[in-house]
N, C-alpha and C positions, 0 to 999 in steps of 0.2 A: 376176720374171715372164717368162714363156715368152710374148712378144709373137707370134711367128710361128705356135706352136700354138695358142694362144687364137682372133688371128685366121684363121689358116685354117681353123678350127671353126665360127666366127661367119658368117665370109664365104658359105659352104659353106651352111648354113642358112637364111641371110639370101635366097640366091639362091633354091633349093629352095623355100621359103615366100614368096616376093614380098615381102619385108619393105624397108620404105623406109625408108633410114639414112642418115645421114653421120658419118665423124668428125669428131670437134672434142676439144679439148685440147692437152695437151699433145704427142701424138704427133703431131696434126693440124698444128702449131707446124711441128714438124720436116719434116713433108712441103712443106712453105712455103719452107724456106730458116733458120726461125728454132729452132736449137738451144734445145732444155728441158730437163731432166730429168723425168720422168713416172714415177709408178711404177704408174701402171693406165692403162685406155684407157675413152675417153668419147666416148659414140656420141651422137646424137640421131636419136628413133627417131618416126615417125610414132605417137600413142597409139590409136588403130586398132591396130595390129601389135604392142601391148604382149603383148596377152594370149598371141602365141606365143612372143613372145620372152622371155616368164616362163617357158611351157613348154619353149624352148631352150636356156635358162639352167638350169631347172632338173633337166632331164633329163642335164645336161653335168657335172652332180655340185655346181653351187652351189650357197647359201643365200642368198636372199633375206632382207637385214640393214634394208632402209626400203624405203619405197614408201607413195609420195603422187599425187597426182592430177600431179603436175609432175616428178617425178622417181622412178627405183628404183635400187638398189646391191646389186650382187651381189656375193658372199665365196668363192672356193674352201677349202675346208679344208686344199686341198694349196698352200704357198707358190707352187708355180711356175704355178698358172694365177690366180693374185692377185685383182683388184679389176675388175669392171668396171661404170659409173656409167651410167643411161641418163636422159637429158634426153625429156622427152616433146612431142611436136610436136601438137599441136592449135591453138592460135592462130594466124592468118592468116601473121604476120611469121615462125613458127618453119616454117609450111608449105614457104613460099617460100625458107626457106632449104635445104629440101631438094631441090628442084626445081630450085635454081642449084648445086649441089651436083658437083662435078668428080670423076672419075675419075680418079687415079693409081696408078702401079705402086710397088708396095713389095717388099722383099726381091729386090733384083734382078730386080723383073720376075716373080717368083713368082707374086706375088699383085695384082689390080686391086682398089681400094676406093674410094670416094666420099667426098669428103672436102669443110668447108664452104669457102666461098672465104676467102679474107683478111678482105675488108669485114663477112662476117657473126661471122667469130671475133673482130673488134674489137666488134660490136653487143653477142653473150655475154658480153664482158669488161666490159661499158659496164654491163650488166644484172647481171653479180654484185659490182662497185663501188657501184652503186645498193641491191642488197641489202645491201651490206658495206661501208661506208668504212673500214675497215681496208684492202680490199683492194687501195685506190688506189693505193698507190705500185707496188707487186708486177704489177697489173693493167697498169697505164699504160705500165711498163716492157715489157712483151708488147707494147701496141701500138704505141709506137715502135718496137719491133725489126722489124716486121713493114711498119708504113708505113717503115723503114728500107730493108728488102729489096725491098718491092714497090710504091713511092709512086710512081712515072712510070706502073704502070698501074691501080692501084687507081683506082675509080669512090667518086670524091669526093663526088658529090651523096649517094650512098648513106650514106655515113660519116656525113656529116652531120645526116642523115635519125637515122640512130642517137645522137647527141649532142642532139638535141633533144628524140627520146622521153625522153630519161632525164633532159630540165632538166642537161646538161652542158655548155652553147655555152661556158662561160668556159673550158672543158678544150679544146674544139675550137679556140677560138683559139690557145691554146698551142701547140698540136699542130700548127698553122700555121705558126706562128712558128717553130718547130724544125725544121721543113722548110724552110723559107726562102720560102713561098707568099706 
């Protein structure tokens, strides 16, 4: 996937049409300090803004592959502009994560994007382990790496905040305990 053309596409439209976005995933990972592999990009997008960015996806040569009230996934037919996933923002918690939502430079400084903080990519994680206990070990392993890299300044009440919504205190204590708190 053509990370760099995708996003300067997205970006570029995203601005143009006032669309409220962050990233999150695994690219989002990487802008953080914490190395992934990823092989598409996952935005979360205000659901207000959905209905254009159907139209800017779909105008950009995608196919729209699912789409639910919570999430859409778009398919290029051509490999190099691949997969793009959008998480939809309407509940109070996903609002707000757009709103804390930080600007950094990608590609050298090319390109500025918006991307979620730490604490909220740990909440996401917390919420698709909750969907998924498969996902636990794989998930968990993201947020150590992350309270790894950024545990002196991450906002702890907030983390915590997120381990209770999803009934995980016995995980947050671990996750303590591995830190040395």
């Amino acid at each position: 996937m053509d990370f760099k053309s995708v996003l300067s596409m997205l970006l570029k439209n995203f601005e143009k049409n006032n669309i409220h976005y962050a990233l999150m995933g695994g690219f989002a990972f990487g802008l953080w300090g914490v190395g992934r592999a990823t092989v598409d990009i996952d935005l979360l997008v205000s659901r207000e803004d959905m209905e254009m960015t159907d139209r800017i996806m779909l105008e950009a040569g995608y196919d729209c592959k699912y789409h639910s009230e919570n999430v859409s996934q778009y398919v290029s037919p051509l490999t190099i502009f691949g997969e793009v996933d959008f998480l939809h923002a309407f509940r109070d918690a996903s609002l707000e994560m757009l709103g804390r939502a930080e600007e950094k430079e990608i590609f050298g400084g090319l390109l500025k994007i918006k991307v979620l903080k730490p604490e909220d990519l740990i909440g996401l994680k917390l919420q698709a382990i909750k969907n998924d206990a498969e996902r636990m070990e794989n998930d968990m392993a993201d947020i150590k790496a992350l309270v790894s890299a950024h545990g002196e300044t991450l906002d702890w009440s907030m983390i915590e905040r997120y381990f209770q919504l999803f009934d995980m205190e016995e995980e947050y204590v671990k996750l303590l305990k591995g830190k040395g708190k």
